[in-house]
TIMAR-345715 format. One line per field, with one value per residue: x, y, z of N, C-alpha, C in turn. Coordinates in Angstrom, 2 decimals. Example, Ala and Ser with C-alpha at 12.3 -4.5 7.8 and 13.67 -1.06 7.14 Angstrom:
# TIMAR-345715
nc1	c(13.19	12.85)
nc2	c(-5.69	-2.25)
nc3	c(7.80	7.08)
cac1	c(12.30	13.67)
cac2	c(-4.50	-1.06)
cac3	c(7.80	7.14)
cc1	c(13.20	12.90)
cc2	c(-3.30	0.03)
cc3	c(7.80	7.87)
This chain:
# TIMAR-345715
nc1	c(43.81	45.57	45.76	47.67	48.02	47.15	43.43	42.02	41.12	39.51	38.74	36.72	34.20	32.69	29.84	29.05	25.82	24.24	21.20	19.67	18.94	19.30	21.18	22.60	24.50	25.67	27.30	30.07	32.19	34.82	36.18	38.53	40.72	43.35	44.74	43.00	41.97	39.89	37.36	37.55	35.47	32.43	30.46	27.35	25.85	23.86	23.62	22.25	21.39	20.39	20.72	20.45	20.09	21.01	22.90	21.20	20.99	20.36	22.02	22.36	23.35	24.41	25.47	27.51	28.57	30.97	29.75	26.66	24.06	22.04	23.02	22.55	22.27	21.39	21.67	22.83	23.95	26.46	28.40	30.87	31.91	35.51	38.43	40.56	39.53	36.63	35.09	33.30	30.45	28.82	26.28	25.51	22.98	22.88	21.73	21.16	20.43	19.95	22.80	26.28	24.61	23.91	20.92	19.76	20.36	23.69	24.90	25.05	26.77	29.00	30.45	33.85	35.04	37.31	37.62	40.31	40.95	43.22	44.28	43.01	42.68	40.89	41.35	40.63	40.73	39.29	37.42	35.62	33.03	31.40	28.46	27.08	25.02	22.95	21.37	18.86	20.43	22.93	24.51	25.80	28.57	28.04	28.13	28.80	31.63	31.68	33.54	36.54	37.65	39.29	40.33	41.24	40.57	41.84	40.55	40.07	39.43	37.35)
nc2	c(-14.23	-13.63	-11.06	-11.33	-10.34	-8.72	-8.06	-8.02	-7.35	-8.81	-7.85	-9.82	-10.35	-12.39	-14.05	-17.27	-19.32	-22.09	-23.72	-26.38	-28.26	-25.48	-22.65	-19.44	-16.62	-13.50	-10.73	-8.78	-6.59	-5.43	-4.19	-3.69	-2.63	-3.12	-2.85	-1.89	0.94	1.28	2.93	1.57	0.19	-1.46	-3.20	-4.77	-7.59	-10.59	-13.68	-17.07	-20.24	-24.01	-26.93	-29.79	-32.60	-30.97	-28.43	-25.50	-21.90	-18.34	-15.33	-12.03	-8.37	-5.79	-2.63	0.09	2.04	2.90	1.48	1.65	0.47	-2.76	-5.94	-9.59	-13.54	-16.32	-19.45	-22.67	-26.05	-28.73	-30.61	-33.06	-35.03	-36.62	-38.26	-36.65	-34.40	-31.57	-32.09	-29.72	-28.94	-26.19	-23.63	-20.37	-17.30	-14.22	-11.04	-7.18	-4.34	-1.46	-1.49	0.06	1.63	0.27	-2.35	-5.52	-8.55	-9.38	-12.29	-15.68	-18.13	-20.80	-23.21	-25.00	-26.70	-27.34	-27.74	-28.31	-28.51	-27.74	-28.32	-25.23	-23.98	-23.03	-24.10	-23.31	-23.64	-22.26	-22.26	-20.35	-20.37	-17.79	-16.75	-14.57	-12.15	-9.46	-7.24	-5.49	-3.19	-4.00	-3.77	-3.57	-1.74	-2.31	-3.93	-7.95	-9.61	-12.87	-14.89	-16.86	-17.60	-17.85	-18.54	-18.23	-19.04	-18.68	-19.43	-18.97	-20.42	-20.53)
nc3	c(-7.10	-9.69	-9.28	-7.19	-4.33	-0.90	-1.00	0.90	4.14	7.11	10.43	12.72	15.39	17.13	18.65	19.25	19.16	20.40	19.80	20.71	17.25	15.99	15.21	16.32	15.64	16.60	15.32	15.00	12.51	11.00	8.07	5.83	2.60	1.51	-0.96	-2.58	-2.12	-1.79	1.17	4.85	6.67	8.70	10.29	11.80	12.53	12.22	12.51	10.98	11.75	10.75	11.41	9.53	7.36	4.88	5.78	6.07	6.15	7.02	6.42	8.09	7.43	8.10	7.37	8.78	8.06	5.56	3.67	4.16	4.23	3.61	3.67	2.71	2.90	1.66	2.12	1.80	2.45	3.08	5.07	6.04	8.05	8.87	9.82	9.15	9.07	8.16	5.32	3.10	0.95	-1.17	-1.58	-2.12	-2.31	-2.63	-1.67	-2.26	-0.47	-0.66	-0.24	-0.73	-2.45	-4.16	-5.02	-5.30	-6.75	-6.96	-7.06	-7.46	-5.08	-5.69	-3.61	-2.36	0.64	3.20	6.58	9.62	12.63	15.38	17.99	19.86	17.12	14.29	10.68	7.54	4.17	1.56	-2.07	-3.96	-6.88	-8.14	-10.10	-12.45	-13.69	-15.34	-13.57	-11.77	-10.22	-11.10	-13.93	-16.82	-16.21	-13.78	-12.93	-11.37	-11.97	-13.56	-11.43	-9.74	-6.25	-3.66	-0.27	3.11	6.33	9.31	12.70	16.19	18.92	22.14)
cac1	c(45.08	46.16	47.05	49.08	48.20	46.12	42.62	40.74	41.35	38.87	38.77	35.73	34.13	31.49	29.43	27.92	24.84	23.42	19.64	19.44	19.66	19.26	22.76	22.73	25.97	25.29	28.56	30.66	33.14	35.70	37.10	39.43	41.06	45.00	45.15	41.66	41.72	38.56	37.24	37.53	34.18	31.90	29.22	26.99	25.29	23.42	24.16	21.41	21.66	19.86	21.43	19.67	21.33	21.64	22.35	20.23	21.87	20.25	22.98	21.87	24.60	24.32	26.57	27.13	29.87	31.06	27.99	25.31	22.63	21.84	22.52	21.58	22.75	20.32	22.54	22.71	24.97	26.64	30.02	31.34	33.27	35.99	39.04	41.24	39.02	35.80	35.05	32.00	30.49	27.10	25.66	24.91	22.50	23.34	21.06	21.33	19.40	21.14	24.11	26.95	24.06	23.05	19.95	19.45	20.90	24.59	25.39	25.08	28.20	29.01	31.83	34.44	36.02	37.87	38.37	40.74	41.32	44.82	44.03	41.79	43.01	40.99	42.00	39.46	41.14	37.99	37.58	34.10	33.12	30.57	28.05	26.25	23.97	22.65	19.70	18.58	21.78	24.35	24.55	27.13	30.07	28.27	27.80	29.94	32.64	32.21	34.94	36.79	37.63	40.37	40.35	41.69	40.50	41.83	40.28	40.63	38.31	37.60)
cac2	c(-14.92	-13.51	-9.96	-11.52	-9.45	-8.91	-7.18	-7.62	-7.57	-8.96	-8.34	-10.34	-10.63	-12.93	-14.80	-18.13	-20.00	-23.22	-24.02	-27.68	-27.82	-23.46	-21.66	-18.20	-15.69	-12.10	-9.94	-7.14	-6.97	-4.46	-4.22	-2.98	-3.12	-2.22	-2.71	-1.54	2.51	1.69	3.43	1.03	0.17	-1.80	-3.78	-5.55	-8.98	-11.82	-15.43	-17.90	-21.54	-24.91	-28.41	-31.19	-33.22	-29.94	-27.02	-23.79	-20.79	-17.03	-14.19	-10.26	-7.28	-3.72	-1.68	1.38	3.23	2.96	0.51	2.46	-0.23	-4.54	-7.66	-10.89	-14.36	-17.49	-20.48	-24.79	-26.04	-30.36	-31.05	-34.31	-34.88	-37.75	-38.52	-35.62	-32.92	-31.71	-31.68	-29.10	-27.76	-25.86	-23.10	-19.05	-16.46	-12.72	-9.87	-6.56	-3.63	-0.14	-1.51	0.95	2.57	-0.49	-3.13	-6.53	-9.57	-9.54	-13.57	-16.88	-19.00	-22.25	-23.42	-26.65	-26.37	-28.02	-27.10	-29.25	-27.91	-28.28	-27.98	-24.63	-23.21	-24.12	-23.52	-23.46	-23.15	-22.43	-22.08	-20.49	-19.28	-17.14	-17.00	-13.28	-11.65	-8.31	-7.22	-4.82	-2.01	-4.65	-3.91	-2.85	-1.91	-2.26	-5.88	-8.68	-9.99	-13.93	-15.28	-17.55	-16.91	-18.54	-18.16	-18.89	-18.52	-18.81	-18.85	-19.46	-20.81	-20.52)
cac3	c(-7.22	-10.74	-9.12	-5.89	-3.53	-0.63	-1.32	1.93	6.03	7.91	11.81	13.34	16.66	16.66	19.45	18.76	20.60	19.74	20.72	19.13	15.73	15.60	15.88	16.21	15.77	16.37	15.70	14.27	11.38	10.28	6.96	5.25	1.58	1.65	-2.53	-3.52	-2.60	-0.59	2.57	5.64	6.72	9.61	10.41	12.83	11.64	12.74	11.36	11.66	10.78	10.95	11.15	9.06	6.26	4.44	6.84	6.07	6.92	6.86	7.36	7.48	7.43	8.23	7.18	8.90	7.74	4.11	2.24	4.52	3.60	4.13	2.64	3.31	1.99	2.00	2.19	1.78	2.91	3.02	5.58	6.05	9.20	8.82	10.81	8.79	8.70	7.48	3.79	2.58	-0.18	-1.16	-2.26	-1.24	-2.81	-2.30	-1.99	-1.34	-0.10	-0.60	0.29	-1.26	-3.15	-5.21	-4.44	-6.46	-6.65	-7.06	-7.56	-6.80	-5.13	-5.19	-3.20	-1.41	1.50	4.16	7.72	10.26	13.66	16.10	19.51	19.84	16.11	13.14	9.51	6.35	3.02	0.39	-3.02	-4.45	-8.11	-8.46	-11.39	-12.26	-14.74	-15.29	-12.87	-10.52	-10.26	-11.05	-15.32	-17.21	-16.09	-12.18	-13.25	-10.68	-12.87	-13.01	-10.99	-8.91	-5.34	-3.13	0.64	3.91	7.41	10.44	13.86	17.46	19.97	23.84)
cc1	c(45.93	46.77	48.29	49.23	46.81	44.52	41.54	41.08	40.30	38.82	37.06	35.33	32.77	31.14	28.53	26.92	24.33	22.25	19.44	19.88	19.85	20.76	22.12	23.86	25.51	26.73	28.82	32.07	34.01	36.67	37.62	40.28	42.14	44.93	44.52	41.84	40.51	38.64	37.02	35.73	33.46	30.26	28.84	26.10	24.55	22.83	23.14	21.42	20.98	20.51	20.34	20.63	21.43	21.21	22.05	20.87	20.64	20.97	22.40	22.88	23.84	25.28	26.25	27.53	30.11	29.65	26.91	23.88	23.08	22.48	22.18	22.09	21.60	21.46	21.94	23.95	25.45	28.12	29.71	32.22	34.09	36.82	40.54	40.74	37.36	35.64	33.87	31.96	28.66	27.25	25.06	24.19	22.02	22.35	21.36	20.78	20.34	22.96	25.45	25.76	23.48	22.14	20.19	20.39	22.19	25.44	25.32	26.29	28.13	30.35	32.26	35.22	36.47	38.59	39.14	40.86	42.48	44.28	43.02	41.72	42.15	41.23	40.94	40.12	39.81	37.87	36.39	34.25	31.88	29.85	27.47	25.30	23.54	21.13	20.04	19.96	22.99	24.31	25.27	28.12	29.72	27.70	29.09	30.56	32.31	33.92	35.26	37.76	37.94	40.32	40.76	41.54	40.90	41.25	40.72	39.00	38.55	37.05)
cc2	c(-14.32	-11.92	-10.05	-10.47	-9.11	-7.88	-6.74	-8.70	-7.81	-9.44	-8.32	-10.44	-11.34	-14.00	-16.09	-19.21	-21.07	-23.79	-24.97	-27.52	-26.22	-23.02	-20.40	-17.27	-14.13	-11.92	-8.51	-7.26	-5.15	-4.43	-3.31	-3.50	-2.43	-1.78	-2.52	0.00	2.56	1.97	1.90	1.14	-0.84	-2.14	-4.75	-6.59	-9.95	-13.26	-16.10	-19.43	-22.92	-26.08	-29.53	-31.71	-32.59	-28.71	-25.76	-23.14	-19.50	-16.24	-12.72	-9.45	-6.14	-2.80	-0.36	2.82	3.34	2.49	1.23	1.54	-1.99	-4.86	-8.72	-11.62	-15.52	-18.70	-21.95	-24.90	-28.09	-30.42	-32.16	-34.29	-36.44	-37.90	-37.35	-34.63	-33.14	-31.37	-30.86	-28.50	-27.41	-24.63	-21.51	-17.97	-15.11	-11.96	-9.36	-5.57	-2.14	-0.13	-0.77	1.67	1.89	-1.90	-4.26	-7.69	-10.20	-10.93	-14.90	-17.36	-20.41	-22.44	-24.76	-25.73	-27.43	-27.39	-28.50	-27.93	-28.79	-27.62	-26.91	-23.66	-24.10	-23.23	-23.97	-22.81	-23.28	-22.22	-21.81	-19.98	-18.70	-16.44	-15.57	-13.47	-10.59	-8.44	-6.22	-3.51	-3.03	-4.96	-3.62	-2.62	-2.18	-4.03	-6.60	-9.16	-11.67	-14.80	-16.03	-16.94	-17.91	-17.54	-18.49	-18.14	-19.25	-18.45	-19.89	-19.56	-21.16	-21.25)
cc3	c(-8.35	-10.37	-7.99	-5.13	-2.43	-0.64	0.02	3.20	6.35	9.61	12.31	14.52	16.27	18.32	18.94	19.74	19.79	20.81	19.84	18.15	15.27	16.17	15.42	16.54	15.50	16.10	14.81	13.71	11.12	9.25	6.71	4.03	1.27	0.29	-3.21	-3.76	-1.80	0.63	3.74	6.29	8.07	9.57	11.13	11.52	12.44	12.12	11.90	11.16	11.20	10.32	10.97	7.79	5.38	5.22	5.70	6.67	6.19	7.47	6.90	8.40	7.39	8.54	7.62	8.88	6.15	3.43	2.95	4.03	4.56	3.09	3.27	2.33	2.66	1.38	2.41	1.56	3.15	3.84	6.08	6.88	8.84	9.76	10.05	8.61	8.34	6.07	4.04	1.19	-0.10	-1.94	-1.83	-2.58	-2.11	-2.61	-1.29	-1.02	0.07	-0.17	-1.06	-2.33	-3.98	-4.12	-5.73	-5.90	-7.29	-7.74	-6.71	-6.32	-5.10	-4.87	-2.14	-0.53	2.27	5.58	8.62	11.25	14.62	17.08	19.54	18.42	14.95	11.89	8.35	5.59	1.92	-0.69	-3.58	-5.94	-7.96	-9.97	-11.13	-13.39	-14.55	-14.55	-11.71	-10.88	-10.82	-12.57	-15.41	-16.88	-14.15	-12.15	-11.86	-11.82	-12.77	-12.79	-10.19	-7.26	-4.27	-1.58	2.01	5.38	8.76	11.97	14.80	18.96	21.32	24.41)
């Protein structure tokens, strides 16, 4: 928010299946960062998640163009459906596995959100911070910065 400007495109394709409480989303991502200087990049994934009165989520990435490596996020997760929306908040822990050349454990998030949906459009404005610490490749100056992290997604459903 403090440079005003945008840092990162994300076009998604994603399929999702629900077997009971088990969802599963295989897909494929393409980024791109207009105001970074970074190479445009790609990756297949597969989202996994379990509904109980805190959903479990496991997501794993493979990058196969720029980052050339994994990650993986282990997720908890709390939404609240009402009659304006859903509230959520929770909790994600990042690792990563050669991804751009570094391994370790990047940062914890904690984050609120709120999605509402209009006919087949829904909208999730989010807000996470993320806590770090030195470990694994991520010291010194290849440390995460702690920071806060403002977001907004739109999708569309068939």
């Amino acid at each position: 928010m403090d440079e005003r400007h945008v840092n990162e495109i994300d076009l998604v394709f994603a399929y999702e299946r629900e077997l009971g409480r088990l969802s599963a989303t295989p897909g494929y991502a393409r980024y791109r960062y207009p105001d970074k200087g970074w190479e445009p990049s790609q990756e297949v994934y597969l989202d996994l998640s379990y509904a109980t009165l805190l959903d479990l989520s496991l997501s794993s990435h493979y990058d196969f163009d720029a980052g050339k490596g994994a990650y993986f996020t282990l997720g908890l997760q709390r939404e609240v459906e009402t009659s304006v929306g859903t509230f959520g908040m929770g909790s994600h822990l990042f690792y990563q596995r050669n991804y751009y050349e570094m391994s370790g454990i990047p940062s914890p998030e904690f984050t609120a959100n709120y999605s509402r949906s209009i006919r087949s459009v829904s909208i999730t404005p989010s807000v996470s911070y993320f806590v770090t610490w030195d470990n694994s490749d991520f010291i010194g100056e290849s440390a995460v910065p702690k920071q806060w992290v403002v977001s907004l997604t739109i999708g569309q459903s068939y």
